[in-house]
N, CA, C and O atoms as a CHARMM CRD file, in Angstrom:
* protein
*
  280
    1    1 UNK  N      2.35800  -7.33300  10.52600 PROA 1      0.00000
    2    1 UNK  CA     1.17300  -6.58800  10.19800 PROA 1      0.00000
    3    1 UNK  C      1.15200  -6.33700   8.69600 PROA 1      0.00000
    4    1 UNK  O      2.24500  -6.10000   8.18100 PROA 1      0.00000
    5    2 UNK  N     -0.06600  -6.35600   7.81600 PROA 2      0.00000
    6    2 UNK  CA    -0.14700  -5.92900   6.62600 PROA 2      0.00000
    7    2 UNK  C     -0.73600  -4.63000   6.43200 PROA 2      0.00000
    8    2 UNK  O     -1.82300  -4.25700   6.87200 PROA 2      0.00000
    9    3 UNK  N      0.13400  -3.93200   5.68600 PROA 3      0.00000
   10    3 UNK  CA    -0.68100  -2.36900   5.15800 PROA 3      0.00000
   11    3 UNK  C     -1.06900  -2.55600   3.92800 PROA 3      0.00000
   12    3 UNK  O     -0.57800  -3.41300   3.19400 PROA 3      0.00000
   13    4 UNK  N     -2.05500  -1.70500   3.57600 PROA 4      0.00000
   14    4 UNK  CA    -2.74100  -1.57400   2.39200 PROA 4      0.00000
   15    4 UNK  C     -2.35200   0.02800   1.88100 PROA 4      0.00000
   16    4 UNK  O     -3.11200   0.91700   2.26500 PROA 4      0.00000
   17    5 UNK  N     -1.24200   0.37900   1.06800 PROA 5      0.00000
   18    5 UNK  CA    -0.88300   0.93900   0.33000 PROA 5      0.00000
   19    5 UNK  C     -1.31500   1.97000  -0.50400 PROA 5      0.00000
   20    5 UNK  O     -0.17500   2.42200  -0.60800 PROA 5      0.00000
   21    6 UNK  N     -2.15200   2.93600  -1.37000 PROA 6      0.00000
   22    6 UNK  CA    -2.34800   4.10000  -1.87100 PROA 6      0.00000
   23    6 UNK  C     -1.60100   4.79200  -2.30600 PROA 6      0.00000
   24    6 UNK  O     -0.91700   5.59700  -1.67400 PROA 6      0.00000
   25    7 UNK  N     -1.59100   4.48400  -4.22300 PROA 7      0.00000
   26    7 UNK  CA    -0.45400   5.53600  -4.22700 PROA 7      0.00000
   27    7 UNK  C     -0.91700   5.80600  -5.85900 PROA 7      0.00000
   28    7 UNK  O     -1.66700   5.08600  -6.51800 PROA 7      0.00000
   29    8 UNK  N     -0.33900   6.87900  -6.23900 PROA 8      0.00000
   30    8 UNK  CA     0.19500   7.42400  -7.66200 PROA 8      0.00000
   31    8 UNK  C      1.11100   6.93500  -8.39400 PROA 8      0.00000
   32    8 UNK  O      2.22600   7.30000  -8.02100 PROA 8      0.00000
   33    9 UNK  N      1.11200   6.18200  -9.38500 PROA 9      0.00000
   34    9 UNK  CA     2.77300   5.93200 -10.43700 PROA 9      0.00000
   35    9 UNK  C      3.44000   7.08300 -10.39900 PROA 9      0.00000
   36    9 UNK  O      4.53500   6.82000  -9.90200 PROA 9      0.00000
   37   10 UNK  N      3.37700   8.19000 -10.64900 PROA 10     0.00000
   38   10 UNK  CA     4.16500   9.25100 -10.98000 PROA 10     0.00000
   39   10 UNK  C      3.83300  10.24700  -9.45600 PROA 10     0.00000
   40   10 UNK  O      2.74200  10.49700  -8.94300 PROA 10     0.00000
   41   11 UNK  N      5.09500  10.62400  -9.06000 PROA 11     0.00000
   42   11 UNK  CA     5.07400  11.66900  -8.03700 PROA 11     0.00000
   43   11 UNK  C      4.85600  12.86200  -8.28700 PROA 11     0.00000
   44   11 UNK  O      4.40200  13.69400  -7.50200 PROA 11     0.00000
   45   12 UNK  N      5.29900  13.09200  -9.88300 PROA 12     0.00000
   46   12 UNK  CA     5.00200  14.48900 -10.17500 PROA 12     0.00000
   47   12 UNK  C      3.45700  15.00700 -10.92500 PROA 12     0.00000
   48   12 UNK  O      3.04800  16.01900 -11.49400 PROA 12     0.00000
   49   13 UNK  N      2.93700  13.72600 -10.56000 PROA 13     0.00000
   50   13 UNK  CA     1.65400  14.13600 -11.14500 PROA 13     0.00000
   51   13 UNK  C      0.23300  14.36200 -10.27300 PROA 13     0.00000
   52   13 UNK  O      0.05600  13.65200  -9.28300 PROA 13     0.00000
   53   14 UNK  N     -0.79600  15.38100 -10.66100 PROA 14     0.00000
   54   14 UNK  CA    -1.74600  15.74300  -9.75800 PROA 14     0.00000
   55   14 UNK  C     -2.30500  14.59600  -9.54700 PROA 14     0.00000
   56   14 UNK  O     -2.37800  13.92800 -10.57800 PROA 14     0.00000
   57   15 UNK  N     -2.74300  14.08300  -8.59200 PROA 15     0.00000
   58   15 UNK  CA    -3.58100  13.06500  -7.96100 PROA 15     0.00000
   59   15 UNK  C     -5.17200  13.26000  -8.09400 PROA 15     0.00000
   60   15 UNK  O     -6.02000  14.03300  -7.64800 PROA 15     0.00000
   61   16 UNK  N     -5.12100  12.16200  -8.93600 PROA 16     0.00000
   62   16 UNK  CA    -6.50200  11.59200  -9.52700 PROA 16     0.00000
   63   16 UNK  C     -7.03200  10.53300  -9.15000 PROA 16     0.00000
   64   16 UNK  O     -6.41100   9.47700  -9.26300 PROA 16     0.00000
   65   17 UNK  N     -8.32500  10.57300  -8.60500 PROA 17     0.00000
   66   17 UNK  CA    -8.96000   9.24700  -7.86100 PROA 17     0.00000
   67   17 UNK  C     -8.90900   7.98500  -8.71300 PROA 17     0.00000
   68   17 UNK  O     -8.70100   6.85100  -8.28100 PROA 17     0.00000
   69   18 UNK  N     -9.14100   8.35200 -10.06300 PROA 18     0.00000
   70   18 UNK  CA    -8.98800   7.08900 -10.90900 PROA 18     0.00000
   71   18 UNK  C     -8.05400   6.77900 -11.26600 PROA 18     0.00000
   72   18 UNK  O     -8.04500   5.92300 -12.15100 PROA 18     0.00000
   73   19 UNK  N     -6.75000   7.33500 -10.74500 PROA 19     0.00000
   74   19 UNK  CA    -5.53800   6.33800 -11.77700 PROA 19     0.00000
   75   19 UNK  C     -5.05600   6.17100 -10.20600 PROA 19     0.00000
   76   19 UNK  O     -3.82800   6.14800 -10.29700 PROA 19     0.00000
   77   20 UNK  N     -5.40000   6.04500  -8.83000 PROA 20     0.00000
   78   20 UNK  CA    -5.36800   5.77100  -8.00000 PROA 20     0.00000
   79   20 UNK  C     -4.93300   4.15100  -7.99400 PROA 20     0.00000
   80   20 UNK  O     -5.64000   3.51100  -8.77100 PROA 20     0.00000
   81   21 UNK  N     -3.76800   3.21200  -7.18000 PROA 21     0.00000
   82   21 UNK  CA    -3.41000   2.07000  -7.20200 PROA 21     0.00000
   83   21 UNK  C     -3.06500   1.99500  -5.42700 PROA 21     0.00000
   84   21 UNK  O     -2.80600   2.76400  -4.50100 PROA 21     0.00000
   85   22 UNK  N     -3.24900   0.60100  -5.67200 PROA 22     0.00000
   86   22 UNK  CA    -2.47000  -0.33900  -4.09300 PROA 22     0.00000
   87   22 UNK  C     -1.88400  -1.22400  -4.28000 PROA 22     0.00000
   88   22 UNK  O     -1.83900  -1.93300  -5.28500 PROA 22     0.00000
   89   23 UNK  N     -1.24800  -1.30800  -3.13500 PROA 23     0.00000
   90   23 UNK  CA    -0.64200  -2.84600  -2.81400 PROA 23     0.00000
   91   23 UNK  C     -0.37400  -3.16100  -1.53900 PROA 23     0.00000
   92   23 UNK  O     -0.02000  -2.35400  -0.67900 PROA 23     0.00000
   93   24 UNK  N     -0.58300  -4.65900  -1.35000 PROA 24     0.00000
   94   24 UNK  CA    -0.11200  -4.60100   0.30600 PROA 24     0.00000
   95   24 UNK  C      1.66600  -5.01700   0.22700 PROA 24     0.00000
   96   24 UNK  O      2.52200  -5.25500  -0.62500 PROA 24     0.00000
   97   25 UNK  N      1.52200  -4.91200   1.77300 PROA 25     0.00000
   98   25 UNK  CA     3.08400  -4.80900   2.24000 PROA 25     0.00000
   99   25 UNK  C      3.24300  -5.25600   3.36000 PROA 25     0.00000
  100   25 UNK  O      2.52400  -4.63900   4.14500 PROA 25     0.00000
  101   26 UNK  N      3.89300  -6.11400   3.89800 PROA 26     0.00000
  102   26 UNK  CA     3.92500  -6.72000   5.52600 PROA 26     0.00000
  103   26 UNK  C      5.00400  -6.19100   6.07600 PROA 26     0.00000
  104   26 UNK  O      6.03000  -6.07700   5.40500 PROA 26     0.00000
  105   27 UNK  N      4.94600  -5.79400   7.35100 PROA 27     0.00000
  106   27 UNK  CA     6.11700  -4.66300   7.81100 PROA 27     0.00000
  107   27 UNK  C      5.45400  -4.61000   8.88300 PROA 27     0.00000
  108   27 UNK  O      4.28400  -4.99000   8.85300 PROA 27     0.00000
  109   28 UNK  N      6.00700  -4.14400  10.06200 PROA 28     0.00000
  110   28 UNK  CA     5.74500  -3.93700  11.14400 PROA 28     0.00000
  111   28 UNK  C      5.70500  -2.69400  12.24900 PROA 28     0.00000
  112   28 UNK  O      5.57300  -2.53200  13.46200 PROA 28     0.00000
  113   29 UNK  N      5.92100  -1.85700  10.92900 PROA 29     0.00000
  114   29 UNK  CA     5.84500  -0.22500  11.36600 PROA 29     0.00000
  115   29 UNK  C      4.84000   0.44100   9.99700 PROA 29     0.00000
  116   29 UNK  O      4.59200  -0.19900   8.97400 PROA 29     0.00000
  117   30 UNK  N      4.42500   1.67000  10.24400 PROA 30     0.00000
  118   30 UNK  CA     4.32300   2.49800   8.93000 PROA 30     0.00000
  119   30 UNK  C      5.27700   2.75000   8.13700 PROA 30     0.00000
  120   30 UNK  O      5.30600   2.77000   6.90600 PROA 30     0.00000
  121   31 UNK  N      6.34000   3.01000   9.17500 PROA 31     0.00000
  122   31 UNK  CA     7.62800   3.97800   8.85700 PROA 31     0.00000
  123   31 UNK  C      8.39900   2.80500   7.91800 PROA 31     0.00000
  124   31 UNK  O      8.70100   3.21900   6.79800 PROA 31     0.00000
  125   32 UNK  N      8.79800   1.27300   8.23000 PROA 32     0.00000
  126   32 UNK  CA     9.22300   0.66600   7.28000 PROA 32     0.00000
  127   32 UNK  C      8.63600   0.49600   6.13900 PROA 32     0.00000
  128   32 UNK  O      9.34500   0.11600   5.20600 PROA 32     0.00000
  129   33 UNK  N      7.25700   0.71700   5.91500 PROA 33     0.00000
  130   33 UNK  CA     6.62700   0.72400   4.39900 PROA 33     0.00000
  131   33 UNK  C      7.03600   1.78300   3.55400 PROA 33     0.00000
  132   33 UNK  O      7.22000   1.53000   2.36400 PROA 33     0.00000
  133   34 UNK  N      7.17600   2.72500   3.90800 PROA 34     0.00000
  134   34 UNK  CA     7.09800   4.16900   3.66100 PROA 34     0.00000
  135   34 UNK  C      8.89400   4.01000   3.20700 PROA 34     0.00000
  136   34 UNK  O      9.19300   4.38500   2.07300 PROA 34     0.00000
  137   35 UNK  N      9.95400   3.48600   4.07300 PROA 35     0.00000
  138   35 UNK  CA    11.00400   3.10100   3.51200 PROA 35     0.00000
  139   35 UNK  C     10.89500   2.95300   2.38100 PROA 35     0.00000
  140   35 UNK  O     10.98100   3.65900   1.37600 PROA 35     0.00000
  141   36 UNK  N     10.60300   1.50600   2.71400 PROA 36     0.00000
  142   36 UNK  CA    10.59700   0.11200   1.61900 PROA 36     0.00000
  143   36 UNK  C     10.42400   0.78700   0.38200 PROA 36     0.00000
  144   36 UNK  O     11.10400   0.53400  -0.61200 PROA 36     0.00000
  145   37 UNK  N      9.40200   1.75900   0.43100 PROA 37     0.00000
  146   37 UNK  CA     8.86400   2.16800  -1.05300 PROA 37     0.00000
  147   37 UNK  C      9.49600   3.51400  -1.68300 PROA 37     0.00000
  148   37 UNK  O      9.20600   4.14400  -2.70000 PROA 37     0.00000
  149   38 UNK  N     10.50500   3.71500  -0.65000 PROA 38     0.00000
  150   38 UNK  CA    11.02300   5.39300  -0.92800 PROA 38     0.00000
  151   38 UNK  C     11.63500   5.30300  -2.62400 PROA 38     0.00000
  152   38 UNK  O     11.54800   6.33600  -3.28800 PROA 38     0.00000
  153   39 UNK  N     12.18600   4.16700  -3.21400 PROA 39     0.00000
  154   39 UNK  CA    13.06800   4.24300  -4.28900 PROA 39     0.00000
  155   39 UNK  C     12.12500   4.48700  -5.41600 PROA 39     0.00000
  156   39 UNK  O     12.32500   5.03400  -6.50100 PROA 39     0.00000
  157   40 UNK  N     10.94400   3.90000  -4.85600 PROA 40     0.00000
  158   40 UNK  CA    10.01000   4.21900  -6.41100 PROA 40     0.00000
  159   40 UNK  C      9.15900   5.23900  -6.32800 PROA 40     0.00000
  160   40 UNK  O      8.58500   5.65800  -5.32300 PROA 40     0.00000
  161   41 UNK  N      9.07600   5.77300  -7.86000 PROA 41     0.00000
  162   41 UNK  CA     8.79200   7.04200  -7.90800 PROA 41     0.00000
  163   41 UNK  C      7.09800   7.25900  -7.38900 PROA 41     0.00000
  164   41 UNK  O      6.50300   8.26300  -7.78000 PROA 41     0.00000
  165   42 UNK  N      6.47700   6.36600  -6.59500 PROA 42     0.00000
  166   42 UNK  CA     5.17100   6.92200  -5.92200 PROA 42     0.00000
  167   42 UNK  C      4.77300   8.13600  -5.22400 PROA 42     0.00000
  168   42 UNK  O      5.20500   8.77300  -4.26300 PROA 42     0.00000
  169   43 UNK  N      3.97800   8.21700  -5.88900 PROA 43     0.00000
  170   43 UNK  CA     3.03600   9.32800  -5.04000 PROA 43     0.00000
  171   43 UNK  C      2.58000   8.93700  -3.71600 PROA 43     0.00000
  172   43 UNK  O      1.83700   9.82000  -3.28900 PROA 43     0.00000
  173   44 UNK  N      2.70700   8.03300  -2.93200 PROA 44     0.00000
  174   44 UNK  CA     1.85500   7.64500  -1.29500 PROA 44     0.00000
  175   44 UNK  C      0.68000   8.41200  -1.25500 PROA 44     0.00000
  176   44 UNK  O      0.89700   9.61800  -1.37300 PROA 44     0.00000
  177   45 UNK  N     -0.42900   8.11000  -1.13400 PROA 45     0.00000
  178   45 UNK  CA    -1.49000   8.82800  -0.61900 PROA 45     0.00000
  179   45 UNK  C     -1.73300   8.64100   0.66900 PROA 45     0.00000
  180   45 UNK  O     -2.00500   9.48400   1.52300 PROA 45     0.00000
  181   46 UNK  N     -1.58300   7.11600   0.79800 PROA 46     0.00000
  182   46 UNK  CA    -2.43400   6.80900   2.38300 PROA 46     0.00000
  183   46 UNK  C     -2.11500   5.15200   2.85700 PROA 46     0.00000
  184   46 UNK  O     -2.46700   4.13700   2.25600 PROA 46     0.00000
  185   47 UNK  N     -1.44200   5.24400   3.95900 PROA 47     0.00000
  186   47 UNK  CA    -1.03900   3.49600   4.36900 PROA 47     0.00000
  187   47 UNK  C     -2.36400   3.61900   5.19400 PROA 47     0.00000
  188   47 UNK  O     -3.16100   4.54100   5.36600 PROA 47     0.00000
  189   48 UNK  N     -2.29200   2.45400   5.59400 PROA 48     0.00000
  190   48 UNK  CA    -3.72500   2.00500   6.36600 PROA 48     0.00000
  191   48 UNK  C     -3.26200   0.52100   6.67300 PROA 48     0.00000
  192   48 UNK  O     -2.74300  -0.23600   5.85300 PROA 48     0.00000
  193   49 UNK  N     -3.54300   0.23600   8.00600 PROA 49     0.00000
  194   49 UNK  CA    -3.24800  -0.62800   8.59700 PROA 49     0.00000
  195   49 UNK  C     -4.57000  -1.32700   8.33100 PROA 49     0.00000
  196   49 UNK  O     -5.68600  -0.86300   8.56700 PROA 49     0.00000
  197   50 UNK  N     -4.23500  -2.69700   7.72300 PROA 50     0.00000
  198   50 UNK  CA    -5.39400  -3.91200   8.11100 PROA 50     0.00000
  199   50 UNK  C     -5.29700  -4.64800   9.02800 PROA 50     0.00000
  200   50 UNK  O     -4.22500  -5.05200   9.47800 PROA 50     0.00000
  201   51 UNK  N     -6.76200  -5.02600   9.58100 PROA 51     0.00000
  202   51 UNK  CA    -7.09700  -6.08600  10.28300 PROA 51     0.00000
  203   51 UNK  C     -8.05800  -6.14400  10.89200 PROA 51     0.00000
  204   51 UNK  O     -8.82000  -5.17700  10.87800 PROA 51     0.00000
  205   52 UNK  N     -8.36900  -7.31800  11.65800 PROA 52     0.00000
  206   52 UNK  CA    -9.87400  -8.00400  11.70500 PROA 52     0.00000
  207   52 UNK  C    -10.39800  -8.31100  10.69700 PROA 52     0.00000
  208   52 UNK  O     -9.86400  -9.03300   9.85500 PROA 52     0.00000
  209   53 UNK  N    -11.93600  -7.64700  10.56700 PROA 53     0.00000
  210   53 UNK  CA   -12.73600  -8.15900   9.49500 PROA 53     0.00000
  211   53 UNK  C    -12.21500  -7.64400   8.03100 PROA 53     0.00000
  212   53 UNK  O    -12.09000  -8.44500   7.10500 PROA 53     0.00000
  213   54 UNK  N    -11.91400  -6.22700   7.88300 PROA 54     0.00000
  214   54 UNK  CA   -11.04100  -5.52500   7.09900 PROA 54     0.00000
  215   54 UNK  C    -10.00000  -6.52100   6.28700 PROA 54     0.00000
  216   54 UNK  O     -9.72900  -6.31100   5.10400 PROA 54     0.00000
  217   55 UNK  N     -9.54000  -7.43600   6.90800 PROA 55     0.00000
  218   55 UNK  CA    -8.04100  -7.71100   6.50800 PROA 55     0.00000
  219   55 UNK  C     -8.71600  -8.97600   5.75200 PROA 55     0.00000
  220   55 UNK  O     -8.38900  -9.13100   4.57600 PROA 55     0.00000
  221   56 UNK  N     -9.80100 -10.06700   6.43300 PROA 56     0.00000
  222   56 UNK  CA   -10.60600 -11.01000   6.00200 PROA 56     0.00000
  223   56 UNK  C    -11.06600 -10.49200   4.62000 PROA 56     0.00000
  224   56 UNK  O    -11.01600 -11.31200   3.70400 PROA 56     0.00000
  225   57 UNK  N    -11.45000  -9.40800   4.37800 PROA 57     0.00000
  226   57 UNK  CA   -12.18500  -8.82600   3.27800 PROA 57     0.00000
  227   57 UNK  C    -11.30800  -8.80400   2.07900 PROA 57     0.00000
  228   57 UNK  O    -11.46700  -9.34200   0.98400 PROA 57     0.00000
  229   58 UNK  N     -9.97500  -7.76900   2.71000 PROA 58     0.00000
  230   58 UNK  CA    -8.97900  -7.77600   1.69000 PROA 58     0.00000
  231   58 UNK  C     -8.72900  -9.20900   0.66100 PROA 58     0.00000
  232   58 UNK  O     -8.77100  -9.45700  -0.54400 PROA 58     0.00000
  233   59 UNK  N     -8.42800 -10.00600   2.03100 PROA 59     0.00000
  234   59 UNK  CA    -7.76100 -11.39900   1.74800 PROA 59     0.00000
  235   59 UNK  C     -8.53600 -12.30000   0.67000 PROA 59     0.00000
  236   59 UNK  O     -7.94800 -13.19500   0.06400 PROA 59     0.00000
  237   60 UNK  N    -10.12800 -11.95700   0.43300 PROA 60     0.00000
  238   60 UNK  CA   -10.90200 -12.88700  -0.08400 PROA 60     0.00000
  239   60 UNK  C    -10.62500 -12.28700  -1.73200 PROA 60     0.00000
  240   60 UNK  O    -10.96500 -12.96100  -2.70500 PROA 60     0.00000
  241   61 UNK  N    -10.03200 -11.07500  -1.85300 PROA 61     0.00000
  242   61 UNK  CA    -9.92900 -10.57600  -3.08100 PROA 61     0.00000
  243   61 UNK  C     -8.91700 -11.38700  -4.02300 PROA 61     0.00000
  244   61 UNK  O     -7.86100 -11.90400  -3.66000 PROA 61     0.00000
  245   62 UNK  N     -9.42600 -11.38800  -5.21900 PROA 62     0.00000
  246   62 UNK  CA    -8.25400 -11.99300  -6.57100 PROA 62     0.00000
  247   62 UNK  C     -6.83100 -11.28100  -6.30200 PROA 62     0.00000
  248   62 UNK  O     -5.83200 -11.83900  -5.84700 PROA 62     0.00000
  249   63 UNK  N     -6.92900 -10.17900  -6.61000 PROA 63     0.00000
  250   63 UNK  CA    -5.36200  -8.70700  -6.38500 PROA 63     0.00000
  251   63 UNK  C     -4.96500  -9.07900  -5.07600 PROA 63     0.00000
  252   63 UNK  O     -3.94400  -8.46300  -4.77000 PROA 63     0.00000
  253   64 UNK  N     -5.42200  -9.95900  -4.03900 PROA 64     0.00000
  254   64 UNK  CA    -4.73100  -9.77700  -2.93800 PROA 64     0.00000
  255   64 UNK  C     -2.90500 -10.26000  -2.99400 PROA 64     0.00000
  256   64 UNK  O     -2.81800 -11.42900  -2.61800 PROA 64     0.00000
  257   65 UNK  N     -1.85000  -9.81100  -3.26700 PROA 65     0.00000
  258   65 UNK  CA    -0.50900 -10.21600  -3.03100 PROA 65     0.00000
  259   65 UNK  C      0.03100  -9.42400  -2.46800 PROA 65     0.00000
  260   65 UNK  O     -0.03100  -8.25200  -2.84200 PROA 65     0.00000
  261   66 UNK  N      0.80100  -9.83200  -1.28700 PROA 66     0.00000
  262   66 UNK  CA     1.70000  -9.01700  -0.18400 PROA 66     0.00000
  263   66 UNK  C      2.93500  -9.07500  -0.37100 PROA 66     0.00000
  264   66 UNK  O      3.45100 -10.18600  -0.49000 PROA 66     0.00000
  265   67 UNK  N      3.68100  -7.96700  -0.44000 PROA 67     0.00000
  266   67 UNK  CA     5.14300  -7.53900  -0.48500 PROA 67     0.00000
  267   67 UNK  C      5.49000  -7.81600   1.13600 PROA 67     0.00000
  268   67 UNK  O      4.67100  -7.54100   2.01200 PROA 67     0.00000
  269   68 UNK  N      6.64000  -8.32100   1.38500 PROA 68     0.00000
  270   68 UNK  CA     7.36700  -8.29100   2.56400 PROA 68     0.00000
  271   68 UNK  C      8.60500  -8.01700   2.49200 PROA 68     0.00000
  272   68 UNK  O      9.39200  -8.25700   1.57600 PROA 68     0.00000
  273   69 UNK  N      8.78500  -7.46500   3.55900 PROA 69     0.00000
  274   69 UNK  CA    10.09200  -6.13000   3.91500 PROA 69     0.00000
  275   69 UNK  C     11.43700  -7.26700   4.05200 PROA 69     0.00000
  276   69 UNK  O     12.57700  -7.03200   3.65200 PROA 69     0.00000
  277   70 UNK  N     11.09300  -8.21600   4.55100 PROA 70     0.00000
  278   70 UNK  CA    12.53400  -8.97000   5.19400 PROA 70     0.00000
  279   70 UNK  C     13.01300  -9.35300   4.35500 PROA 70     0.00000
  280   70 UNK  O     14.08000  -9.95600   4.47500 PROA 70     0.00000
């Protein structure tokens, strides 16, 4: 499964819609993304599971590159 990612560079900083970033991640839980990413200093806002038309949409984008867990 691919998640689509939401997060802050800095954890210690107030969360602002515009310095707002993503990335995807292929993993097969929430809980392993949320791992995967524990070492860097992100803020997480919001995983979100893609798919169907959603994931088609993502996919047609330039930025589309997926991190995988294995």
């Amino acid at each position: 499964m691919i998640f689509k990612v939401f997060y802050q560079e800095n954890r210690f900083e107030v969360p602002v819609r515009e310095n707002t970033k993503s990335l995807y991640v292929e993993a097969s839980t929430e809980r392993e993304v949320r791992q995967h990413l524990k070492d860097r200093n992100y803020n997480i806002e919001f995983v979100q599971l893609l798919e169907g038309s959603h994931l088609e949409y993502e996919q047609a984008s330039q930025n589309f590159e997926v991190e995988s867990i294995n």
